[in-house]
BABA-888366 format. One record per residue (C-alpha): residue number from 1; residue in three letters; chain; x, y, z. Coordinates in steps of 0.2 Angstrom, whole numbers. Each point is the difference from the previous one (the first is absolute). Layout:
<pts>
> NUM,ALA,A,X,Y,Z
...
</pts>
This chain:
<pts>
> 1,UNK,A,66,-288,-361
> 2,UNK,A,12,12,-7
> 3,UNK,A,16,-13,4
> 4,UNK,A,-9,-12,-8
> 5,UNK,A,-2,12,-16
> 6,UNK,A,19,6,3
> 7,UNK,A,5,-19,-1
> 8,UNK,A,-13,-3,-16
> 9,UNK,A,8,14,-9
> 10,UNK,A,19,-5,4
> 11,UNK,A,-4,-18,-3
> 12,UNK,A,-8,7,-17
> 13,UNK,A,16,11,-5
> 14,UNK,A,11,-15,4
> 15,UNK,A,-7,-12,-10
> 16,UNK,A,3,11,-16
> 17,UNK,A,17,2,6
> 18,UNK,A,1,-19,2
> 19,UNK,A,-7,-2,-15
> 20,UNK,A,10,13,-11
> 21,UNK,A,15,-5,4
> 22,UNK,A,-2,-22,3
> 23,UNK,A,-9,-7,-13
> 24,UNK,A,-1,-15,8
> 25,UNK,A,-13,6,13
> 26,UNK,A,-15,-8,-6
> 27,UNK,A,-13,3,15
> 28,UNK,A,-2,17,7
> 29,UNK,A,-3,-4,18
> 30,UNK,A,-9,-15,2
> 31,UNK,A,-9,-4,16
> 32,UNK,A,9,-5,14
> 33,UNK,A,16,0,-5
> 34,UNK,A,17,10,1
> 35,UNK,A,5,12,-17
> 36,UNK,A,17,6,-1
> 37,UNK,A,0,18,-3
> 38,UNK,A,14,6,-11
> 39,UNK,A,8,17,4
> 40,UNK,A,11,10,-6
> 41,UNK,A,16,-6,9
> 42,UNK,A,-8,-15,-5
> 43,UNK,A,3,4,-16
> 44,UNK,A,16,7,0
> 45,UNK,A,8,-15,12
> 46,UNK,A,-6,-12,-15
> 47,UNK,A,8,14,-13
> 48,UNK,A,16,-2,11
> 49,UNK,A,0,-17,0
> 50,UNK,A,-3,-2,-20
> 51,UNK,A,16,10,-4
> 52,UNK,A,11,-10,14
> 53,UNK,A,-8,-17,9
> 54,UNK,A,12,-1,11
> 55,UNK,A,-1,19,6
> 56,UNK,A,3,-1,20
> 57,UNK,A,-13,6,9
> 58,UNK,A,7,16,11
> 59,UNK,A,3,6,-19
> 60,UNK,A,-17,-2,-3
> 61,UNK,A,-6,8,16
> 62,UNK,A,13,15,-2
> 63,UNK,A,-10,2,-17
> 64,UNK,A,-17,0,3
> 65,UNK,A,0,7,17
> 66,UNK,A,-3,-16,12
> 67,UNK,A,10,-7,13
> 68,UNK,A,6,-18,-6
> 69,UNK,A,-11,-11,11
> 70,UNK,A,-14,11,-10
> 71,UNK,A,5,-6,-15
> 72,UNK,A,8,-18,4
> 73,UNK,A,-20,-2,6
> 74,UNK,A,-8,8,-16
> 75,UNK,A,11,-11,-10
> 76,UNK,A,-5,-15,8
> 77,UNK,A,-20,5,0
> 78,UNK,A,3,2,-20
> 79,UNK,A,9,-16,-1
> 80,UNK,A,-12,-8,11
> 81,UNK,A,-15,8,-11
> 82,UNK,A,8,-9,-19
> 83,UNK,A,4,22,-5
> 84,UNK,A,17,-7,0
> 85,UNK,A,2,-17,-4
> 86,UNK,A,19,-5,-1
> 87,UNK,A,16,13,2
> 88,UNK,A,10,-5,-16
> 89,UNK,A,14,8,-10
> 90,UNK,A,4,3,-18
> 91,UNK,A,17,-9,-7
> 92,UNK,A,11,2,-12
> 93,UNK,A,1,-10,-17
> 94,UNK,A,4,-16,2
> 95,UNK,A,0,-9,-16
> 96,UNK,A,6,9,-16
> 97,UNK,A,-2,-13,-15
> 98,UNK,A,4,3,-20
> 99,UNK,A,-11,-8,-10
> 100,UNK,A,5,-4,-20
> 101,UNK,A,-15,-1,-10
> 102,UNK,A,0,-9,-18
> 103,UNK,A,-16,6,-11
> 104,UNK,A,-6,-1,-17
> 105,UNK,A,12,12,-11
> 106,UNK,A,-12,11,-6
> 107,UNK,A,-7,4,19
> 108,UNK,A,12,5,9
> 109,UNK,A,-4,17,1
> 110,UNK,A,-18,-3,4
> 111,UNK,A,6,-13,15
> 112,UNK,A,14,11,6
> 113,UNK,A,-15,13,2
> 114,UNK,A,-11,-10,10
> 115,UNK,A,16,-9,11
> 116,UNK,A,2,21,6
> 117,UNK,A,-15,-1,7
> 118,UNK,A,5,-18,12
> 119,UNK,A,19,5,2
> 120,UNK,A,11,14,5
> 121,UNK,A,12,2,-14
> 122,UNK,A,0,-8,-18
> 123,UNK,A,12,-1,-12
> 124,UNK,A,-3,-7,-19
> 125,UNK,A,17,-9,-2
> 126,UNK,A,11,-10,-14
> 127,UNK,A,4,-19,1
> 128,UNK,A,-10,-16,8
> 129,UNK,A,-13,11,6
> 130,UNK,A,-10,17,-6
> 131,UNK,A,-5,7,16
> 132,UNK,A,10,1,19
> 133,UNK,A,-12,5,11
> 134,UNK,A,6,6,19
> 135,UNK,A,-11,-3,15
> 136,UNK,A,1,4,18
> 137,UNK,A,-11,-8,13
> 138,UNK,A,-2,-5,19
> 139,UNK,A,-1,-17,-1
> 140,UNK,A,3,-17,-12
> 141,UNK,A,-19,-1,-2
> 142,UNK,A,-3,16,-7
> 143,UNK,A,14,-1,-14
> 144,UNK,A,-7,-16,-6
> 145,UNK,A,-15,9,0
> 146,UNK,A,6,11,-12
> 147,UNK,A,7,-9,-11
> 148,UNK,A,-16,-11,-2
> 149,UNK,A,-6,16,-3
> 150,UNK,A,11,1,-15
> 151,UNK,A,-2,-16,-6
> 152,UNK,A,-18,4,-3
> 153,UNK,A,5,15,-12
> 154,UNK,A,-6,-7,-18
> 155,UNK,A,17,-3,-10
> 156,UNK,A,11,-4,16
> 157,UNK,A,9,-18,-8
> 158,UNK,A,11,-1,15
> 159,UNK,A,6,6,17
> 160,UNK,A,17,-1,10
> 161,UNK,A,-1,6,14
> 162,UNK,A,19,7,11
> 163,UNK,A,-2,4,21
> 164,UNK,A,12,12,6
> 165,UNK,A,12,-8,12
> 166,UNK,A,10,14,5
> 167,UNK,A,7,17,-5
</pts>
């Protein structure tokens, strides 16, 4: 009887753990089936692995205090419970693109305000065009997206858009 009350209570403790810190656990502990139970090295392997996906696994066991088998196995159980659900990695800028924007003459300043909000830098300039905006993005996709977005400003006439080739 007491086991069964030592198991009640841990279960109990390490569902709010669970829950705390994965969201995604929607049931507590359902009947009759297996609950992963996220620890503390749990929780700092998957802190590891955030700041470097590709962090080998003796450096993880060297940190949290686990022989690497240990963790290669609590890596796999996390995977294999959707915790972690791809290994990825952040890249650099791929697509810088200038974008010249024509507005109604009396608006550029009202337009060049609301294009700070889309791009990285703007620049009210002379000529053809009243407003070079610079954008940096990670893919094709998401510039065009962008300047769709500026498009859509009220007195935006007209848009040319320049990609960075090389430095």
């Amino acid at each position: 009887m007491i086991k069964l009350f030592i198991i009640y209570v841990f279960r109990f403790i390490a569902t709010k753990i669970v829950i705390k810190h994965q969201p995604f656990q929607k049931n507590y502990f359902p009947e009759n089936s297996i609950t992963l139970i996220v620890d503390q090295i749990d929780l700092k392997i998957l802190s590891i692995l955030k700041e470097d996906a590709r962090a080998k696994y003796i450096n993880i066991a060297r940190l949290v205090g686990l022989t690497e088998g240990a963790v290669r196995r609590r890596i796999k159980q996390l995977k294999d419970e959707g915790v972690i659900k791809k290994f990825t990695i952040e890249t650099s800028v791929e697509v810088e693109g200038i974008v010249l924007i024509e507005t109604e003459p009396a608006k550029t300043k009202e337009v060049a305000q609301k294009i700070r909000r889309i791009a990285d830098k703007v620049f009210e300039v002379s000529g053809e065009y009243d407003i070079a905006a610079f954008i940096r993005t990670y893919t094709i996709d998401d510039l065009n997206n962008k300047v769709d977005e500026i498009r859509k400003i009220p007195w935006v006439m007209n848009t040319k858009t320049l990609i960075k080739l090389k430095d």
